[in-house]
Chimera marker file (.cmm) of the C-alpha trace (Angstrom):
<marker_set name="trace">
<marker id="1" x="-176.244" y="66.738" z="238.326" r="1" g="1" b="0" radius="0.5"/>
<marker id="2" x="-174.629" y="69.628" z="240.300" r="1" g="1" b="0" radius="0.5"/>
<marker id="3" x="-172.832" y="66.469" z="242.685" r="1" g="1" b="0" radius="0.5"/>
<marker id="4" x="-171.381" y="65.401" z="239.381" r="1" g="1" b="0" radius="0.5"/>
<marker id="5" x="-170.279" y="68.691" z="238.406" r="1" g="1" b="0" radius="0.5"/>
<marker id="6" x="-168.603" y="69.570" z="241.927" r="1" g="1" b="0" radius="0.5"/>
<marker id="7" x="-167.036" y="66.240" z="241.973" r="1" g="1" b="0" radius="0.5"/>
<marker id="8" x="-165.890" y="66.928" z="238.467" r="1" g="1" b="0" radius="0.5"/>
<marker id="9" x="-164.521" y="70.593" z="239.456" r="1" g="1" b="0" radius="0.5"/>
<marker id="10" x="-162.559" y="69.345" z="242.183" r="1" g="1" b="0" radius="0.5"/>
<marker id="11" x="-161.024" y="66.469" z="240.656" r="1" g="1" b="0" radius="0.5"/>
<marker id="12" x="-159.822" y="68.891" z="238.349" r="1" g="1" b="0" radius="0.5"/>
<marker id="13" x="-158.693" y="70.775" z="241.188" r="1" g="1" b="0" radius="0.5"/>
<marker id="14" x="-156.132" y="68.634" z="242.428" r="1" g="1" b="0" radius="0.5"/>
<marker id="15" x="-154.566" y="67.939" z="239.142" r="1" g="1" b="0" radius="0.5"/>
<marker id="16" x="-151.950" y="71.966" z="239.412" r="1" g="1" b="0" radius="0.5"/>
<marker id="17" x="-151.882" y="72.590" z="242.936" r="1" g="1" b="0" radius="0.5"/>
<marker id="18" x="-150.972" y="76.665" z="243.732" r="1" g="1" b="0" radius="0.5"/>
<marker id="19" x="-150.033" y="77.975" z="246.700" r="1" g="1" b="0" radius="0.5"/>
<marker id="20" x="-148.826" y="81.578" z="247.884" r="1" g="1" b="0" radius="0.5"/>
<marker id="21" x="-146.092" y="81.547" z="250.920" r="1" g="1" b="0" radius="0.5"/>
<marker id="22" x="-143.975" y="84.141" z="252.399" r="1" g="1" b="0" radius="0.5"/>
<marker id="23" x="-141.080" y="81.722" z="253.020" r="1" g="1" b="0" radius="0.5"/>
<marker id="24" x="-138.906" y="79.348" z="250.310" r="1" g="1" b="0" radius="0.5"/>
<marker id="25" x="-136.930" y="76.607" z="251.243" r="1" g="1" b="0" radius="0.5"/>
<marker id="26" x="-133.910" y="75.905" z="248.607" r="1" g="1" b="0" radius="0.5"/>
<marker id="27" x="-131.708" y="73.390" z="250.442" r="1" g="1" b="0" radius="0.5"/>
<marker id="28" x="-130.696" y="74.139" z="253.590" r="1" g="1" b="0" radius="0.5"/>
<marker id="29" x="-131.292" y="78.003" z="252.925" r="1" g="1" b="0" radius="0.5"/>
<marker id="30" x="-134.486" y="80.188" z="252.981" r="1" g="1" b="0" radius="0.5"/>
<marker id="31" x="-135.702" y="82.607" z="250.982" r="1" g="1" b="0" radius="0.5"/>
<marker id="32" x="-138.229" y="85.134" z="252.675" r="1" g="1" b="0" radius="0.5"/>
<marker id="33" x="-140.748" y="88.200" z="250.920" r="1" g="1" b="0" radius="0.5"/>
<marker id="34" x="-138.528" y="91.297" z="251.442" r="1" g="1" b="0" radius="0.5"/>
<marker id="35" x="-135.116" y="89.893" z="250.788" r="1" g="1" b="0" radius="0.5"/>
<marker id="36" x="-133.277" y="91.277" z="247.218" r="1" g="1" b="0" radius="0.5"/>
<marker id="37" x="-133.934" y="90.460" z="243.819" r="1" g="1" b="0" radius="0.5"/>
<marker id="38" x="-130.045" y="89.410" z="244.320" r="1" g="1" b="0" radius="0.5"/>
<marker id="39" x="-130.471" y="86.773" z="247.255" r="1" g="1" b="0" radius="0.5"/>
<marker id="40" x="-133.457" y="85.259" z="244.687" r="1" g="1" b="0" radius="0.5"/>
<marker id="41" x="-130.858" y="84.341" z="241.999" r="1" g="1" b="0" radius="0.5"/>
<marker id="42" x="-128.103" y="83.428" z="244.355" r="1" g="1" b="0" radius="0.5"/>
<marker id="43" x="-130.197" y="80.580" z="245.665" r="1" g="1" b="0" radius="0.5"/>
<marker id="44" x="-132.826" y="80.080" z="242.915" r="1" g="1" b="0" radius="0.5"/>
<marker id="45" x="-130.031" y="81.200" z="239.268" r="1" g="1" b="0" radius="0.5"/>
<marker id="46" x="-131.386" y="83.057" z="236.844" r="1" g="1" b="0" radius="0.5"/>
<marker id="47" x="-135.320" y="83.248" z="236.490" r="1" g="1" b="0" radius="0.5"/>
<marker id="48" x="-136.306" y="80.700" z="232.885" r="1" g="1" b="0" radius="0.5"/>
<marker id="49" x="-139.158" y="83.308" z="232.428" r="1" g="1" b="0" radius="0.5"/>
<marker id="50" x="-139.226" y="87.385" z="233.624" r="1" g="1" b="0" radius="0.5"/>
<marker id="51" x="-142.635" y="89.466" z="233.116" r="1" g="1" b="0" radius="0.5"/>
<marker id="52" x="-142.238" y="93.124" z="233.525" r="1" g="1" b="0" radius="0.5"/>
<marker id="53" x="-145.316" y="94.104" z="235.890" r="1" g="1" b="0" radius="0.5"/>
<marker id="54" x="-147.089" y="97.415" z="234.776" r="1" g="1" b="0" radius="0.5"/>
<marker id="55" x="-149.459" y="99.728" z="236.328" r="1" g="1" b="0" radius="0.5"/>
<marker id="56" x="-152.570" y="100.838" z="234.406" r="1" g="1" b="0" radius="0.5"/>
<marker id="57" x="-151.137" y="103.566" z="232.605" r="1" g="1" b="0" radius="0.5"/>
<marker id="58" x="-147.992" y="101.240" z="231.780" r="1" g="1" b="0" radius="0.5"/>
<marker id="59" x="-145.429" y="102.936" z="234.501" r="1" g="1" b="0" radius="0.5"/>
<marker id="60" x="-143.015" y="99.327" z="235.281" r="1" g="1" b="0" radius="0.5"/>
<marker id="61" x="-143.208" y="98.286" z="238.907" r="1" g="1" b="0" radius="0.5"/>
<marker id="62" x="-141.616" y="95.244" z="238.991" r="1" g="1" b="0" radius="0.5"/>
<marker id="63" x="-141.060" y="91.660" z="237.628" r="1" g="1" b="0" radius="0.5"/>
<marker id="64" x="-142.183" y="88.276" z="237.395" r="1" g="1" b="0" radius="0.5"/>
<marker id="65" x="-139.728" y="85.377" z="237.893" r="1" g="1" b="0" radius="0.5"/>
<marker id="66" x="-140.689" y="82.268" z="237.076" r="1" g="1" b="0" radius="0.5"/>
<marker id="67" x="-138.026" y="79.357" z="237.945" r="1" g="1" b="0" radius="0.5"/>
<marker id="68" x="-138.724" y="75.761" z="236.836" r="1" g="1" b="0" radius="0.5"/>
<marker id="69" x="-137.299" y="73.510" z="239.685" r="1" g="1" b="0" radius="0.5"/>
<marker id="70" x="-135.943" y="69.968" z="240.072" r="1" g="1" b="0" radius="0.5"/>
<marker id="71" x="-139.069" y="68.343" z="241.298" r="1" g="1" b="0" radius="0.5"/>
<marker id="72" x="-141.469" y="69.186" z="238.441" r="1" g="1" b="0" radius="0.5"/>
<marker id="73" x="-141.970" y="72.735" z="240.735" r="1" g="1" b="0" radius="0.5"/>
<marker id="74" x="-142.806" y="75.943" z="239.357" r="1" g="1" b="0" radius="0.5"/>
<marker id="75" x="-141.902" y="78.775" z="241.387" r="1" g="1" b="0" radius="0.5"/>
<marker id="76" x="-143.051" y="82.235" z="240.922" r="1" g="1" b="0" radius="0.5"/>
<marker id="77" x="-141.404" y="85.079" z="242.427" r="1" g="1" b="0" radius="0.5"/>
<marker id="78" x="-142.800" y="88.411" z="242.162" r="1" g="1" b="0" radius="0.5"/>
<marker id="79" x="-140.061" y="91.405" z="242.981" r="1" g="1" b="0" radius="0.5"/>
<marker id="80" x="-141.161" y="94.767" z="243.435" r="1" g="1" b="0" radius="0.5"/>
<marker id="81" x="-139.026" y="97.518" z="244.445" r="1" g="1" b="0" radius="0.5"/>
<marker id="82" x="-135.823" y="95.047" z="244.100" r="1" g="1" b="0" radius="0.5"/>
<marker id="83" x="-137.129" y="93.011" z="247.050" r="1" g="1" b="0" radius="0.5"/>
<marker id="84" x="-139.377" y="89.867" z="246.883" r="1" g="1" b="0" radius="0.5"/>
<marker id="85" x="-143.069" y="90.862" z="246.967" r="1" g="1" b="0" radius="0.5"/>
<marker id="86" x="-144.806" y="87.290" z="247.229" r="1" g="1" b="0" radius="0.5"/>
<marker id="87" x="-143.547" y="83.728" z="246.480" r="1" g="1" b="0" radius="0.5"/>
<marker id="88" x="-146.174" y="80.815" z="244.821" r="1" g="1" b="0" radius="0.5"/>
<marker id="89" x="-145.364" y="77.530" z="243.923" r="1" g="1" b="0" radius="0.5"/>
<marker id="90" x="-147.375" y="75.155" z="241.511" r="1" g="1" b="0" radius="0.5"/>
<marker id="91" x="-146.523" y="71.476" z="241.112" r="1" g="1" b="0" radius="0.5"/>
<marker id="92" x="-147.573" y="69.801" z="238.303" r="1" g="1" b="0" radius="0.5"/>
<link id1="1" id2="2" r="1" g="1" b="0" radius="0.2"/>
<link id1="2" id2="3" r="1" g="1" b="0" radius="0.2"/>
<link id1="3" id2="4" r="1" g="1" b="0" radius="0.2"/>
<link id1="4" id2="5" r="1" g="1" b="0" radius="0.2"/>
<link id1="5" id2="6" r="1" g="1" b="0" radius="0.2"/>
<link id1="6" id2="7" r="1" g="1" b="0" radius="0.2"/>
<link id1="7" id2="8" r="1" g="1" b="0" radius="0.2"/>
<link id1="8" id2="9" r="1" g="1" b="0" radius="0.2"/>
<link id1="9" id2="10" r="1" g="1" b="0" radius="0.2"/>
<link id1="10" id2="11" r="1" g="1" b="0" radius="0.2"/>
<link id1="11" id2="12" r="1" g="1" b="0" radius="0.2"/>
<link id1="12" id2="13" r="1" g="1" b="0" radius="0.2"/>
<link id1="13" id2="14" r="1" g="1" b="0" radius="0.2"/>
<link id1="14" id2="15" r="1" g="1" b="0" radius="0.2"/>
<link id1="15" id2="16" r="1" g="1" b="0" radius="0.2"/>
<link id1="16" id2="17" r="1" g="1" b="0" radius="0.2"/>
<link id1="17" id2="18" r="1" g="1" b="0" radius="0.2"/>
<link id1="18" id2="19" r="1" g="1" b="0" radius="0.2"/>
<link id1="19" id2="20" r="1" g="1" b="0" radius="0.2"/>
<link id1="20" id2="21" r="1" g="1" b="0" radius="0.2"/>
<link id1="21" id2="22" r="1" g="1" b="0" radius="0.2"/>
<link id1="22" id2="23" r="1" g="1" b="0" radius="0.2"/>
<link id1="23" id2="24" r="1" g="1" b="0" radius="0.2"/>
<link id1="24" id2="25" r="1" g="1" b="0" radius="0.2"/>
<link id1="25" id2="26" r="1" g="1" b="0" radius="0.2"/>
<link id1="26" id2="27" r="1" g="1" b="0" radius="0.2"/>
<link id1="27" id2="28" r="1" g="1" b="0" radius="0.2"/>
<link id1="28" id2="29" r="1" g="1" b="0" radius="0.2"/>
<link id1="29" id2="30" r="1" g="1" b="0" radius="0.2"/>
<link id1="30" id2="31" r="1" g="1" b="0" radius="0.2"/>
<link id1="31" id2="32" r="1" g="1" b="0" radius="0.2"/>
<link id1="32" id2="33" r="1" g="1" b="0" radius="0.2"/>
<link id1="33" id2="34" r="1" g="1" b="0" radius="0.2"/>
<link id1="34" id2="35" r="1" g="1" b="0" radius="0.2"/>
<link id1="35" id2="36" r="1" g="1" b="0" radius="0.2"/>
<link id1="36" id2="37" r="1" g="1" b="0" radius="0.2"/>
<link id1="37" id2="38" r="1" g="1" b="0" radius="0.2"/>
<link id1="38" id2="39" r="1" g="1" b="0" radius="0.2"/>
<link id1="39" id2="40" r="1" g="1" b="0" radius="0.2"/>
<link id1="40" id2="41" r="1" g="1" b="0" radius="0.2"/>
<link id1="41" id2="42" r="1" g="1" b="0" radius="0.2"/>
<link id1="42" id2="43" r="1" g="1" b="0" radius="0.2"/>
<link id1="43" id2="44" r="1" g="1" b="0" radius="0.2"/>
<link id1="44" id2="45" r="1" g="1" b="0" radius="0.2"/>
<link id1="45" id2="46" r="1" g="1" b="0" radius="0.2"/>
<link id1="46" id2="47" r="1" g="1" b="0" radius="0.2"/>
<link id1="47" id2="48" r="1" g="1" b="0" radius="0.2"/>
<link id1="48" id2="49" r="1" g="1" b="0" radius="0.2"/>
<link id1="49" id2="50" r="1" g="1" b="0" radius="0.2"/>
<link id1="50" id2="51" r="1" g="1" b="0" radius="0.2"/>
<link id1="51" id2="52" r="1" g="1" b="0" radius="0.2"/>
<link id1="52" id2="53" r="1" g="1" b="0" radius="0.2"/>
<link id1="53" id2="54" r="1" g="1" b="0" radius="0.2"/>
<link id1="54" id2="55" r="1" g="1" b="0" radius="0.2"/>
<link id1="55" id2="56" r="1" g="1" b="0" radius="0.2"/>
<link id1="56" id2="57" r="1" g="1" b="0" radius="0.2"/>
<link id1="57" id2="58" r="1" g="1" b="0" radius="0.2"/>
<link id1="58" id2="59" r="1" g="1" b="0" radius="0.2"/>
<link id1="59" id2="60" r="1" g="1" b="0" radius="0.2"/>
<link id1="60" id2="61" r="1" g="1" b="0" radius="0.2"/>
<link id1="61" id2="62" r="1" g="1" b="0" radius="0.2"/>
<link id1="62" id2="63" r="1" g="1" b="0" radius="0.2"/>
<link id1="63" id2="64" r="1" g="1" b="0" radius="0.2"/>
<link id1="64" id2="65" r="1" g="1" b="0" radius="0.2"/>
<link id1="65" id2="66" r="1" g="1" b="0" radius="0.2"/>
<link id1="66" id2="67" r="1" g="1" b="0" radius="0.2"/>
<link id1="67" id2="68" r="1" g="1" b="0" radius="0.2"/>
<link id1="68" id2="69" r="1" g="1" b="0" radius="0.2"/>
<link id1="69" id2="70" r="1" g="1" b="0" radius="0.2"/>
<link id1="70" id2="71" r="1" g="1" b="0" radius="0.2"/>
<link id1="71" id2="72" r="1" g="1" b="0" radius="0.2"/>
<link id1="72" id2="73" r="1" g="1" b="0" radius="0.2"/>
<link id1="73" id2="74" r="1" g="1" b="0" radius="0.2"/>
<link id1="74" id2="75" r="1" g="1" b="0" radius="0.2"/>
<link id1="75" id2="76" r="1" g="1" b="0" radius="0.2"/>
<link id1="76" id2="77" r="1" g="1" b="0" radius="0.2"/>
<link id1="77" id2="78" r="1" g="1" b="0" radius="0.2"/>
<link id1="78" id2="79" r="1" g="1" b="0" radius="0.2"/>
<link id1="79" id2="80" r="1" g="1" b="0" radius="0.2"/>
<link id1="80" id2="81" r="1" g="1" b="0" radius="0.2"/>
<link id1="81" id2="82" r="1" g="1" b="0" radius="0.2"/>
<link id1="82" id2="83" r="1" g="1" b="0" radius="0.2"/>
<link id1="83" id2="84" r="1" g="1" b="0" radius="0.2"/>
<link id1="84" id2="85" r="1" g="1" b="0" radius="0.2"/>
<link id1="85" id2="86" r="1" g="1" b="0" radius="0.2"/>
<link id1="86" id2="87" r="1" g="1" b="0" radius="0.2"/>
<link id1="87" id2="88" r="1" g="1" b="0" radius="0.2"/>
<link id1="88" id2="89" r="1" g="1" b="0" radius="0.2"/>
<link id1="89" id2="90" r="1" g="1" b="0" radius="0.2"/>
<link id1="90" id2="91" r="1" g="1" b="0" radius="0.2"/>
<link id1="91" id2="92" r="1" g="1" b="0" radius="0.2"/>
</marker_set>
């Protein structure tokens, strides 16, 4: 029973594939963690989603940009500070 289960689990698994990076590559360019909010939409355009991020008591520390790309690619970009914080992609 638990082999069925962890077979199960990890089939599941491979269906939305996440990864964190600290480098992009959008054509022939690269986007890296510390570069502007600015050099984000220059290569990437504007974000199709923006979450404000909040400390506990609700001060705003950044955003969330989420940027649905050509190949069925999500790309997160978190910005904190005006300057890329972490970079994930999902493909679906």
């Amino acid at each position: 029973m638990r082999r069925l289960v962890l077979i199960s689990m990890l089939a599941l698994a491979g269906i939305s594939t996440a990864y964190a990076t600290s480098t992009l590559r959008v054509g022939s360019q690269v986007l890296a963690t510390g570069e502007s909010a600015s050099r984000v939409i220059q290569l990437l355009g504007q974000p199709s989603y923006k979450e404000p991020l909040e400390t506990k008591e609700g001060g705003r520390i950044g955003e969330r940009w989420q940027f649905q790309r050509d190949d069925s690619t999500i790309t997160t970009i978190t910005i904190i500070g005006g300057k890329v914080n972490s970079i994930e992609e999902r493909k679906n």
